[in-house]
ZAMIZA-222154 format. One record per residue: residue number from 1; chain; y, x, z of N, C-alpha, C, CB in turn. Coordinates in pm, 1 decimal, always signed. Glycine has a CB too. Layout:
    nr   kette       n.py       n.px       n.pz      ca.py      ca.px      ca.pz       c.py       c.px       c.pz      cb.py      cb.px      cb.pz
   NUM       A          Y          X          Z          Y          X          Z          Y          X          Z          Y          X          Z
...
REM end
This chain:
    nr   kette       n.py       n.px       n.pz      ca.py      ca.px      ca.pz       c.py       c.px       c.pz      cb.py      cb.px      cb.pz
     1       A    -6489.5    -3984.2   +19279.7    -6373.4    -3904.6   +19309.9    -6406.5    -3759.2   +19277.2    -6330.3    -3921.7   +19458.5
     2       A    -6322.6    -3660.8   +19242.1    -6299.8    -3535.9   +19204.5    -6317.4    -3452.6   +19336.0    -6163.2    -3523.5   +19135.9
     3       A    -6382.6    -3337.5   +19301.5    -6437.7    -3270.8   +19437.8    -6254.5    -3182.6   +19392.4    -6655.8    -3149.7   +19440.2
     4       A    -6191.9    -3210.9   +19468.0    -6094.0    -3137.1   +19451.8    -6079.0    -3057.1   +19611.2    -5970.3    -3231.0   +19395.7
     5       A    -5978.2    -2969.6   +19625.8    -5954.3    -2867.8   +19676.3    -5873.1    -3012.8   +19832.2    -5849.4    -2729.3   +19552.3
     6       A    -5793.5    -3056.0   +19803.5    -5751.8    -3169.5   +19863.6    -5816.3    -3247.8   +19903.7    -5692.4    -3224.0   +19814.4
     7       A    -5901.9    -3318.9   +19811.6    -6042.1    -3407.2   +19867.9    -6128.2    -3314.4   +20011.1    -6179.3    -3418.9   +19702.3
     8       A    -6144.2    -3184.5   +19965.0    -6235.7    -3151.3   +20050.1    -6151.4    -3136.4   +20198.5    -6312.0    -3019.5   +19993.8
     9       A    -6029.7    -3102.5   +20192.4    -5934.6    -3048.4   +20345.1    -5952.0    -3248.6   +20387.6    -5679.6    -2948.5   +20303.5
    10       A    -5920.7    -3307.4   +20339.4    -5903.1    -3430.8   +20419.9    -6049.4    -3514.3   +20443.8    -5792.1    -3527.0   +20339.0
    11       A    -6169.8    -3467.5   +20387.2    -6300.2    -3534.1   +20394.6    -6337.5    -3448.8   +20576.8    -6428.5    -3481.2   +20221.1
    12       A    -6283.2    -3297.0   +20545.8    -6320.8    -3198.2   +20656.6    -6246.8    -3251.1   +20777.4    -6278.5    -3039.0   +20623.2
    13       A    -6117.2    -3303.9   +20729.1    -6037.0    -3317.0   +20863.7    -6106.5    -3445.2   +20932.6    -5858.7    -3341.9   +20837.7
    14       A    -6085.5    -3521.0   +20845.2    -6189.1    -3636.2   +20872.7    -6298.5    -3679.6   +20988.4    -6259.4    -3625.9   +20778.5
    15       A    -6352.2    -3532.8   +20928.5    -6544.1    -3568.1   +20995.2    -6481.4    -3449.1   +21138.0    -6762.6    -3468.6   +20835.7
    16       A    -6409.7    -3364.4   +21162.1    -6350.6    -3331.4   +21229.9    -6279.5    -3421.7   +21362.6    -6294.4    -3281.5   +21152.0
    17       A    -6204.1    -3516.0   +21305.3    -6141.1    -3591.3   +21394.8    -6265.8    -3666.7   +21498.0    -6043.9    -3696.2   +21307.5
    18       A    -6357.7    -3733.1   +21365.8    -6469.7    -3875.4   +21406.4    -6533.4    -3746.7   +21531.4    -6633.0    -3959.4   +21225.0
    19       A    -6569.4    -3603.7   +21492.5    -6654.3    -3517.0   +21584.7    -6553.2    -3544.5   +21756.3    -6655.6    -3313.7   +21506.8
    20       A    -6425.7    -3475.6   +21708.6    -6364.3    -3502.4   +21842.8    -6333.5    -3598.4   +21914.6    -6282.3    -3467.4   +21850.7
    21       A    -6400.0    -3693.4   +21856.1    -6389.7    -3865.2   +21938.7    -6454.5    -3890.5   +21963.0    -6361.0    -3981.9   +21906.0
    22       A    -6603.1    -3811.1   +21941.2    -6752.7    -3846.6   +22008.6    -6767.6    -3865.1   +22181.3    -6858.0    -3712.2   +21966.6
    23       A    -6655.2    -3764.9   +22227.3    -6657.6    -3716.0   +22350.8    -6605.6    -3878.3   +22421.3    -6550.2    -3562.1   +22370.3
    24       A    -6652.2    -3954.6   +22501.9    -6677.9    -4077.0   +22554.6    -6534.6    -4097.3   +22648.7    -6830.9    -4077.3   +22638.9
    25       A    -6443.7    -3996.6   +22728.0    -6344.5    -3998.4   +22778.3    -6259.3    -3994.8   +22641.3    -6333.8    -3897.3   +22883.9
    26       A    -6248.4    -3926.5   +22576.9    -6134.9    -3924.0   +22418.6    -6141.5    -4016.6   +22361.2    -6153.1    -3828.4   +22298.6
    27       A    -6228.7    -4098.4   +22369.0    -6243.5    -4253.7   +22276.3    -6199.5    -4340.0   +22422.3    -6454.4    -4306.4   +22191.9
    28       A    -6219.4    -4360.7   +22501.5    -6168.3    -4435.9   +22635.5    -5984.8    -4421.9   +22603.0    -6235.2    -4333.3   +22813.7
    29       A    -5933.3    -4292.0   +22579.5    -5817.1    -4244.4   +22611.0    -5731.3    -4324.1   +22472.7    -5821.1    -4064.9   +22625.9
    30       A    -5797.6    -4324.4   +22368.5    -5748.2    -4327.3   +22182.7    -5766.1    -4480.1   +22245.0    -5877.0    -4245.0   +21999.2
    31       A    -5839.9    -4569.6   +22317.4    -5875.9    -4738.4   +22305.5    -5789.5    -4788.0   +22371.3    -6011.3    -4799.7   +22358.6
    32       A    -5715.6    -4690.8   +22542.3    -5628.1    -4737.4   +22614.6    -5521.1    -4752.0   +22549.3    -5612.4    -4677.5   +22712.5
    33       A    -5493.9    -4642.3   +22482.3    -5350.3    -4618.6   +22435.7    -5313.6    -4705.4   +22304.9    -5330.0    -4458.7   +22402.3
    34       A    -5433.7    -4754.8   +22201.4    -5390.1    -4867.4   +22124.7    -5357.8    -4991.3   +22158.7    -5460.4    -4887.4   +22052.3
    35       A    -5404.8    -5009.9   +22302.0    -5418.0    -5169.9   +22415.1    -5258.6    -5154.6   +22458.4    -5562.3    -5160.7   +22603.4
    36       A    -5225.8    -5040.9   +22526.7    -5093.8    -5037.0   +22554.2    -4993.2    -5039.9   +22428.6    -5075.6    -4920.6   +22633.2
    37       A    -5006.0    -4994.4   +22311.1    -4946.2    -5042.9   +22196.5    -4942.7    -5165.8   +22118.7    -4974.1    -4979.2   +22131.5
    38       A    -5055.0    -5201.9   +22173.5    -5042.0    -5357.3   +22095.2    -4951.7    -5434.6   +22203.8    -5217.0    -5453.1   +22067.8
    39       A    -4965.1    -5386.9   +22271.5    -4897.4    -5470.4   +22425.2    -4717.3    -5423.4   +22386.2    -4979.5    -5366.6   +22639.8
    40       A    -4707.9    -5304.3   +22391.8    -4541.6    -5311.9   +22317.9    -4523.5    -5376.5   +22175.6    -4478.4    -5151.1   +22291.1
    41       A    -4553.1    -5365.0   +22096.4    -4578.1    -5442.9   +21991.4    -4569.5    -5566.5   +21995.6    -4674.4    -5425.0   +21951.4
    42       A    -4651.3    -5660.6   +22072.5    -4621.1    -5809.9   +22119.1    -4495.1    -5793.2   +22177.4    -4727.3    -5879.6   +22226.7
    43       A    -4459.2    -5732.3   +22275.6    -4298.9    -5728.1   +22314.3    -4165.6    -5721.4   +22210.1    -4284.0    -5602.0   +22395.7
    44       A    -4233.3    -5614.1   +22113.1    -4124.1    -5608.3   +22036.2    -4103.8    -5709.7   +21938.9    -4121.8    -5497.3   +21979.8
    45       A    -4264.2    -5811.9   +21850.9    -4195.4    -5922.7   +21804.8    -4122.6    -5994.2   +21884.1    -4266.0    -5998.4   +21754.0
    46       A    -4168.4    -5987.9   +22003.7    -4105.2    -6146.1   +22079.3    -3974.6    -6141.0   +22082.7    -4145.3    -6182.4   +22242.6
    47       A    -3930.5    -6043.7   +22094.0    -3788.1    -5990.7   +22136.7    -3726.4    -6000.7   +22002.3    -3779.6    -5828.2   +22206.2
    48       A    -3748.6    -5983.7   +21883.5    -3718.7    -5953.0   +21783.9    -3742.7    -6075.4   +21667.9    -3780.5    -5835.1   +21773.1
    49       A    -3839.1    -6112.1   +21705.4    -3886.0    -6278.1   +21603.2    -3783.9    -6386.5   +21640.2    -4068.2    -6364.5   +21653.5
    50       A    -3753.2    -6405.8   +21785.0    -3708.4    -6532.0   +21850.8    -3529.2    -6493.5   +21820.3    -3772.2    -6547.8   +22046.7
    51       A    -3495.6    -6424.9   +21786.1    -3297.5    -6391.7   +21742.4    -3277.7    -6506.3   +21640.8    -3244.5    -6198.5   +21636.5
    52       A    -3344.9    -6533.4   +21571.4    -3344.6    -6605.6   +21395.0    -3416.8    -6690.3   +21421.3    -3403.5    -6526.8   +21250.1
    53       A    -3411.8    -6815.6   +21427.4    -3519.8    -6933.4   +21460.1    -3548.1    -6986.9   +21354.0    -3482.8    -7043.4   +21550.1
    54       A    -3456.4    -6959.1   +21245.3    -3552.6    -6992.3   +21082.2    -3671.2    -6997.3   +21015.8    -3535.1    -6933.0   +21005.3
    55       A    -3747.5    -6869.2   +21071.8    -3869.6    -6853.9   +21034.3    -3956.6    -6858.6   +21134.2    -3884.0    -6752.5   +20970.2
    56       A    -3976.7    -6886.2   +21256.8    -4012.8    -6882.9   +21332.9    -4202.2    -6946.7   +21335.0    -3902.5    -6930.0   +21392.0
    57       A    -4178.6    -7026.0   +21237.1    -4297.6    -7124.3   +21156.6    -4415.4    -7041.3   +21078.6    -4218.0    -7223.9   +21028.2
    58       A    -4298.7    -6967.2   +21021.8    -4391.3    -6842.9   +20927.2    -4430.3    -6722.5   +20986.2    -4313.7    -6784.0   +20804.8
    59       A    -4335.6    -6711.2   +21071.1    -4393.3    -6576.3   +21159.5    -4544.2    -6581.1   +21210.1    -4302.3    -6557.7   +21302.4
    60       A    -4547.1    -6679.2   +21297.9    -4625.5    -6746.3   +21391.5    -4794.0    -6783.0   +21339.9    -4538.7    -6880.0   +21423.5
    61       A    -4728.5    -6824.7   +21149.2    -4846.0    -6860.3   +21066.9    -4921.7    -6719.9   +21047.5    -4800.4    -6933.3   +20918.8
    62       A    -4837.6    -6607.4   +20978.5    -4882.4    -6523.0   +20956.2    -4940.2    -6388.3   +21082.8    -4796.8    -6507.3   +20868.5
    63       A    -4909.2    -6409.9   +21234.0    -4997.8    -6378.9   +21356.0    -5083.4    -6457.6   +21366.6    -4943.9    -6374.1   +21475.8
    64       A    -5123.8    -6569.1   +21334.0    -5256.2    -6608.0   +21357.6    -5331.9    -6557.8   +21262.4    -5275.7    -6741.2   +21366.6
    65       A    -5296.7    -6535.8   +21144.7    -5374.8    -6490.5   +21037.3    -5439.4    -6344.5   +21044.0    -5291.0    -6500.1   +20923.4
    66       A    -5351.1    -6281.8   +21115.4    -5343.8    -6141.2   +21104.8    -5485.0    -6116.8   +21241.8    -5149.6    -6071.5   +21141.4
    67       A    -5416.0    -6198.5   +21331.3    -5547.6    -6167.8   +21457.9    -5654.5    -6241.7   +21433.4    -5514.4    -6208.1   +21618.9
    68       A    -5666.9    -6351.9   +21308.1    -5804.2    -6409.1   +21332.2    -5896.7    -6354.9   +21209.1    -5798.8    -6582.3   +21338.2
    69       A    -5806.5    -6254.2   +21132.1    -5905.1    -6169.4   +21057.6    -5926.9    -6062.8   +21124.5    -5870.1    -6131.1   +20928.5
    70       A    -5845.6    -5995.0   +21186.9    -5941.9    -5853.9   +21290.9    -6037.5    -5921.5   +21367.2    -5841.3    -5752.4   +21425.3
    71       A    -6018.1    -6064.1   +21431.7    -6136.0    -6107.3   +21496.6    -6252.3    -6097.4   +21384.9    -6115.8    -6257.8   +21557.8
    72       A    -6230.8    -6145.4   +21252.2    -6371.9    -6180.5   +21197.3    -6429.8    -6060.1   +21161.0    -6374.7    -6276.9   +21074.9
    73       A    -6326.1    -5954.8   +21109.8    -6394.5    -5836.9   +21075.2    -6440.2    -5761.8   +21241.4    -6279.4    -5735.2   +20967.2
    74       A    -6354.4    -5810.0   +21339.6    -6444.8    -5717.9   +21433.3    -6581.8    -5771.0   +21477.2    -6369.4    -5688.6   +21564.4
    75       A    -6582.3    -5889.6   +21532.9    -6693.8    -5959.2   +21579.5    -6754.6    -6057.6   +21450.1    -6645.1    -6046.2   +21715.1
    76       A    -6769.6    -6010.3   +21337.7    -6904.7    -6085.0   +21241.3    -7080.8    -5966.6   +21247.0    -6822.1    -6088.0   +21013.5
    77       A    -7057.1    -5877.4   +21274.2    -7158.4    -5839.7   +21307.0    -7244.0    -5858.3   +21384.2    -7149.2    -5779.0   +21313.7
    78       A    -7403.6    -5784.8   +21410.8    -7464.8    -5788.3   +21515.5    -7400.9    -5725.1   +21653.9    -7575.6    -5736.2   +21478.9
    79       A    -7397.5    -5762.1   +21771.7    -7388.3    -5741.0   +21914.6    -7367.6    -5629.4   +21958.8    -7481.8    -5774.6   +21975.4
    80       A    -7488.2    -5569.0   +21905.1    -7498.1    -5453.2   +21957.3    -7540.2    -5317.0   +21877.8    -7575.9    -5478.5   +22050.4
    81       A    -7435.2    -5350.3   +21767.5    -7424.9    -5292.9   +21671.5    -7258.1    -5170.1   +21716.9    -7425.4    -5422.7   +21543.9
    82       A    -7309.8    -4993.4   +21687.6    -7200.0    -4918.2   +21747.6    -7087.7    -4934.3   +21654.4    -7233.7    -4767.8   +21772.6
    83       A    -7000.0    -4956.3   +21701.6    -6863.4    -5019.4   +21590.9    -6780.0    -4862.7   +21608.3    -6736.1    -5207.6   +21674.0
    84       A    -6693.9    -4832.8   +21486.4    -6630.8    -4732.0   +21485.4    -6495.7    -4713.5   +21553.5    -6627.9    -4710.5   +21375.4
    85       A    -6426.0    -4634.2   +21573.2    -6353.5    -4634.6   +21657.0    -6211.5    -4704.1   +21591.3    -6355.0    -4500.1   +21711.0
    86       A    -6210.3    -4690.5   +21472.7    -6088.7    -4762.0   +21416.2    -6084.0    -4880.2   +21409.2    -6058.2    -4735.3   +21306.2
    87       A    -6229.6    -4971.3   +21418.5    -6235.5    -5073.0   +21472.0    -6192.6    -5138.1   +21546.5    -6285.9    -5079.6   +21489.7
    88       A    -6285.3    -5075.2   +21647.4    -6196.8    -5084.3   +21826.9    -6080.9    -5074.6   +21848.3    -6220.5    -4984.4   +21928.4
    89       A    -5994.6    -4977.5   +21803.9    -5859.2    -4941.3   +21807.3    -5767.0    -5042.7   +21773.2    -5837.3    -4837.3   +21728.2
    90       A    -5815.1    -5117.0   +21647.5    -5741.1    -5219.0   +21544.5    -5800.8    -5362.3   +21660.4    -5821.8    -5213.7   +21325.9
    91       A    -5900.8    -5368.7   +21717.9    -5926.9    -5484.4   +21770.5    -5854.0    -5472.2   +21937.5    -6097.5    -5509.0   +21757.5
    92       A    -5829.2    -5333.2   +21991.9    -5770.8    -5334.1   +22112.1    -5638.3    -5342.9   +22077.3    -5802.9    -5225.1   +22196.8
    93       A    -5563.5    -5300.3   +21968.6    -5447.4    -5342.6   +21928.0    -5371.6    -5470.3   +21951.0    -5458.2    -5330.9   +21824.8
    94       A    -5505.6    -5547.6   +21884.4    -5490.8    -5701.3   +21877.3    -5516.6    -5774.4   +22025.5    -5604.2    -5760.9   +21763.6
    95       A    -5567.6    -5743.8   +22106.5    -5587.4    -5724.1   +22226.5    -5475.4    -5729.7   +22331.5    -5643.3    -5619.4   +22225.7
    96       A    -5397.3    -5643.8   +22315.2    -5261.0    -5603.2   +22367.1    -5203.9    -5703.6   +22276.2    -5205.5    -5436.4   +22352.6
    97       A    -5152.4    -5712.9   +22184.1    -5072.7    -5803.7   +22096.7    -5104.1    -5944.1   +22186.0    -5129.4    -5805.0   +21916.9
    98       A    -5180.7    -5998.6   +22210.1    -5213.7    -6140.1   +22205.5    -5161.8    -6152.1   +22378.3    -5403.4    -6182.1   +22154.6
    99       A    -5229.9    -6025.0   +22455.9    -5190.0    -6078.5   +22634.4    -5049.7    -6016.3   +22615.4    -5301.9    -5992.2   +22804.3
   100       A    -4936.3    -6010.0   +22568.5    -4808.3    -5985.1   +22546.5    -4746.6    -6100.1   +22503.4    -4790.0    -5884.5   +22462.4
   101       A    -4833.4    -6202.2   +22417.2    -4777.5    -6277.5   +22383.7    -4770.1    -6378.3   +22483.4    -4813.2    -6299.6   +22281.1
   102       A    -4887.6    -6410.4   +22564.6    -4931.0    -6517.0   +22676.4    -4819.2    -6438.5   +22797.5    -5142.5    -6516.4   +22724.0
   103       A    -4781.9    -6345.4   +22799.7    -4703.9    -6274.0   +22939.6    -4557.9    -6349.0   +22883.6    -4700.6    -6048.4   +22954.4
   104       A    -4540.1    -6348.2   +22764.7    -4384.4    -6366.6   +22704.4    -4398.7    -6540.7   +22710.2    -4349.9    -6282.9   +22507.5
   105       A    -4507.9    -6599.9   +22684.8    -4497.5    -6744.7   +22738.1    -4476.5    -6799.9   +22853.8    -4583.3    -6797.6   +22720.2
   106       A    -4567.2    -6752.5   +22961.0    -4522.8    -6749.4   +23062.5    -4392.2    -6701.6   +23160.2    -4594.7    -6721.5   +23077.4
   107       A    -4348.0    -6615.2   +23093.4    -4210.9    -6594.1   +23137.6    -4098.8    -6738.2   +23084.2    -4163.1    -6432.7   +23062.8
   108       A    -4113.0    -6800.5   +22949.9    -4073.5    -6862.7   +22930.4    -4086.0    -7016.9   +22988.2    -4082.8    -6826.6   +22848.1
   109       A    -4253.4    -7021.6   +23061.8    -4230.7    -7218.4   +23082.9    -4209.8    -7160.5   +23239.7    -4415.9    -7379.7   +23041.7
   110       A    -4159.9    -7054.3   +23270.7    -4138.7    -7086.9   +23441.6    -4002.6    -7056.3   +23492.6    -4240.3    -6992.7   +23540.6
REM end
């Protein structure tokens, strides 16, 4: 890539952001708040998938797909290996997504 004038403001903002997320409460705060988004998110397919019962097959195919590759890309590594925060974020996402979905089942077999 071209050391351009652009390259450098977004490489800076960058290593900027990763600096201000070092702080252990700001990464707690950025992990809650993707958990609570994946959690509206599961609400909003459910609410929104189940209107049209046409595809309902494909929807369903393509959420398993979607959460069992953030699973592999999150957990194929070593243990105790420090994972980045966009990681985490994308895996607490999925996180919220999935207990939204089990809350929206349960509302349904009772």
């Amino acid at each position: 890539m071209q050391d351009t004038r652009l390259d450098r403001i977004l490489t800076e903002s960058g290593s900027r952001i990763e600096t201000w997320f070092q702080n252990p409460w700001r990464r707690l705060v950025a992990i809650v708040i993707m958990l609570l988004g994946g959690f509206f998110l599961g609400n909003i397919v459910t609410t929104t998938a189940g209107q049209s019962t046409q595809y309902d097959g494909v929807i369903a195919l393509v959420f398993v797909a979607m959460v069992e590759s953030v699973s592999w890309i999150a957990y194929r590594g070593k243990a105790f290996v420090a994972r980045s925060l966009w990681l985490e974020s994308v895996n607490m996402l999925k996180i919220g997504f999935i207990y939204a979905l089990f809350l929206e089942a349960f509302k349904l077999g009772s």
